[in-house]
C-alpha positions, 0 to 999 in steps of 0.5 A: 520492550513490550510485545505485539499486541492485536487489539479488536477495533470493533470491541476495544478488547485486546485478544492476543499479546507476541512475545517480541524479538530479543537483541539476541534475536536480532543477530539469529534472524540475520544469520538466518536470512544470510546463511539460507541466500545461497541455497535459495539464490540456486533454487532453479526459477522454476522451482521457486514458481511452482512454490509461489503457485501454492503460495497463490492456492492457499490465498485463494483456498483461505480467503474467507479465513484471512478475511475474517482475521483482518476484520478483527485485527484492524477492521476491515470489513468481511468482503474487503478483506476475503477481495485483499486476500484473493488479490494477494493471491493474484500477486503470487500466481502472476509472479509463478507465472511470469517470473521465469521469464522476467528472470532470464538472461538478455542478450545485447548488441555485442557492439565490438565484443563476441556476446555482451549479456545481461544477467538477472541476479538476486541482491541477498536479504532483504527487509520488508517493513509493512503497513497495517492497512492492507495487512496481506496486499502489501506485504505480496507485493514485496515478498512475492516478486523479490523470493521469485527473483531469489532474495531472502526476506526479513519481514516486520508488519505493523504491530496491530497484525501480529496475527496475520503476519504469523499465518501468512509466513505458515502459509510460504514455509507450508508451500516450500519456501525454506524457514529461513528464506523468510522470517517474521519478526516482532522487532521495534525500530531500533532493531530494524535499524539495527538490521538495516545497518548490518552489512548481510542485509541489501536493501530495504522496502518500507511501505508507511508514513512519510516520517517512518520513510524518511527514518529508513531511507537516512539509515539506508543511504547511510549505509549504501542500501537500496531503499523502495518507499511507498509512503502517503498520499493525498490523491485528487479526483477530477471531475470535468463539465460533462461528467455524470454526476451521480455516477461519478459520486457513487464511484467516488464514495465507495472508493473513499469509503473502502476500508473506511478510507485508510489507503494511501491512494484512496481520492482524499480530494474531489475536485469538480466545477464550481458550476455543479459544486452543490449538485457533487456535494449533495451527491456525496452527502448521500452516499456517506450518510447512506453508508452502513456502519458498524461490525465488520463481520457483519456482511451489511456492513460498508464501513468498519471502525478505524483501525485503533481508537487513537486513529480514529481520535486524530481523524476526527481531531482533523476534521474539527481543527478544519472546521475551527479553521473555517472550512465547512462541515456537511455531514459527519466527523464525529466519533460514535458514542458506542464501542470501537473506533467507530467515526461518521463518514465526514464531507469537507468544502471551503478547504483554503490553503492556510488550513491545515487540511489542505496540504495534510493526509487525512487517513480516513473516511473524508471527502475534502471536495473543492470548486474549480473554475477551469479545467486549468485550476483543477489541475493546479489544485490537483498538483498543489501537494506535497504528494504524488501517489496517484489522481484520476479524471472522470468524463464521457470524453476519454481523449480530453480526460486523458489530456488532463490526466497527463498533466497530473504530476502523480506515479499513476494516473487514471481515467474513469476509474481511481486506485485500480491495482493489479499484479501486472500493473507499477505501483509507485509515487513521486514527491513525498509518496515515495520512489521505487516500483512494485508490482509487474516486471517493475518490482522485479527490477528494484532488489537485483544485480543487473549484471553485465558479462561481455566476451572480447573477440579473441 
């Protein structure tokens, strides 16, 4: 198979080439992971914590460094990518700080017995298959909670972050975690499978495209593993009568902007009433066509290319099927004649139902923006996906938005604000976004053995 190759999206050029894994490989890294669980599984918490509060230093003492590696691996711009780096960071100190805690042992009602117990226990080796997107985030995400619980890691990124994925595991093994409680490999997805499907390994988390979900979800059940998916999303932002309108637009284009609006819960739909349409769209509009594009490194920069050339051709490939199908093109959606996987940030109104960007993610810089007649049609609008990632409401009347939000049939639902992610906080989504929690005590419960040890009355 061919090796992992990190193309710069800004240049079109590609910069380095990774050898990838050998069948013979295959079978080494899971002797490997298999082998290090015991020593590892007996590493005191506190041990692990303190090796994760390295972990956490080095995020914070090189974010400027992992910033500028992103940029050029898929685009993120400087500033985004120095935040990613400082919240993966986050993610490991609050796992250091809370994990010792979340891991001890609980006792229960002895209901009849002299003790009943819950013990905490790691499961064994795990494989993480990561996204591009938010090359360090989401691989904190799993990583972090399952080393503090005591699990050993087989980790593939996505083959554009060759890169990064070589210096976050120099990053954990500088830090005390052992080389073969966490192994990177360059595999392709027969081989993923192939590992999925070996008995030493115990479960599996995958963050990615529904098809990719679905993919390792039927190799897991098959062969009894847990599995944790996080896949895409098209999440609705609502917009109710008393909101500040150019507030709110201001809000919502820079979240759809960020990272040129490749993130699974970025607000893909903006749903506003249809009495204010005009005044939200021509808000938008603004704020898109006032963004600056161009070099990530460049630090005016609020938009970089898409992550390859071939993202960002199906991206606009969406938007013009949209507009052929009759929906309404207000600025944008078409590739920049220079090099790099550059798009104009595009505005879409008169999204109906039998388009094909109505039910579809468009993993990019556009707003899909809709009229609603009543606050009940936005919420209809709102469910009617097959995702269910997360969705926000923006009014000055808190009780009523949080009304709304609750009838959002969606993992996480926000009030004010859209897509927040912190350490402490699940992360997760329903319907076809996926099953499963990372993050705050909730990651921590996905990969063990919650195991029972009852005492009779002699």
């Amino acid at each position: 198979m061919a090796g992992y190759t990190t193309t710069n999206p800004t240049t079109g050029r590609t910069d380095k080439q990774f050898p990838a894994l050998d069948s013979a490989g295959v079978e080494d890294v899971l002797r490997r992971t298999h082998t290090a669980f015991p020593d590892w599984r007996g590493t005191p918490p506190e041990r692990r914590a303190e090796i994760l509060e390295r972990v956490a230093d080095a995020y914070d003492s090189r974010s400027e460094e992992l910033g500028r590696l992103i940029a050029t691996e898929m685009g993120k711009p400087l500033a985004q990518g120095i935040g990613e780096a400082e919240l993966a960071g986050s993610i490991y100190r609050w796992y250091a700080t809370h994990g010792p805690e979340l891991l001890q042992d609980e006792l229960l009602d002895p209901q009849g017995a002299q003790e009943s117990l819950v013990q905490t226990e790691p499961i064994g080796p795990l494989v993480g298959v990561m996204p591009w997107n938010f090359p360090y985030y989401q691989v904190a995400r799993f990583v972090a909670p399952n080393l503090m619980t005591g699990n050993t890691i087989i980790l593939k990124h996505a083959e554009i972050c060759a890169g990064s994925a070589e210096v976050m595991a120099g990053i954990l093994h500088d830090a005390g975690v052992p080389d073969d409680a966490y192994v990177n490999v360059f595999a392709d997805h027969d081989q993923i499978a192939e590992m999925i499907a070996d008995p030493r390994v115990r479960g599996v988390s995958l963050t990615g495209s529904e098809r990719a979900g679905a993919a390792v979800a039927r190799t897991a059940a098959e062969h009894l593993k847990k599995s944790v998916l996080e896949l895409g999303g098209s999440d609705p932002l609502i917009v109710l009568e008393d909101a500040d309108i150019a507030r709110v637009a201001r809000a919502a284009a820079t979240a759809r902007l960020s990272n040129a609006g490749q993130a699974c819960n970025s607000p893909k739909r903006m749903i506003v009433p249809s009495a204010r349409l005009d005044e939200f769209v021509a808000a938008i509009v603004e704020e898109f066509e006032g963004a600056t594009l161009g070099d990530p490194l460049d630090e005016s920069v609020d938009v970089g290319p898409l992550s390859s050339l071939g993202a960002r051709d199906g991206v606009v490939e969406q938007v013009a099927r949209a507009v052929e199908q009759g929906a309404t093109l207000h600025t944008g959606g078409d590739a920049l004649d220079r090099e790099g996987a550059f798009m104009r940030p595009a505005v879409l109104t008169g999204v109906t139902p039998d388009m094909d960007a109505y039910s579809e993610e468009i993993f990019g810089p556009v707003a899909v923006i809709y009229g609603a007649e009543s606050v009940d049609h936005a919420v209809e609008l709102a469910n009617d996906v097959s995702f269910g990632l997360s969705g926000s409401v923006w009014s000055e009347d808190l009780a009523r938005a949080q009304e709304v939000a609750d009838r959002l049939d969606v993992g996480m639902a926000y009030v004010n604000e859209h897509g927040t992610t912190l350490p402490g906080l699940p992360f997760g989504g329903v319907k076809r976004s996926g099953y499963g929690r990372e993050l705050g005590r909730w990651g921590m419960g996905e990969f063990v053995n919650v195991r029972l040890r009852r005492t009779a009355v002699r």
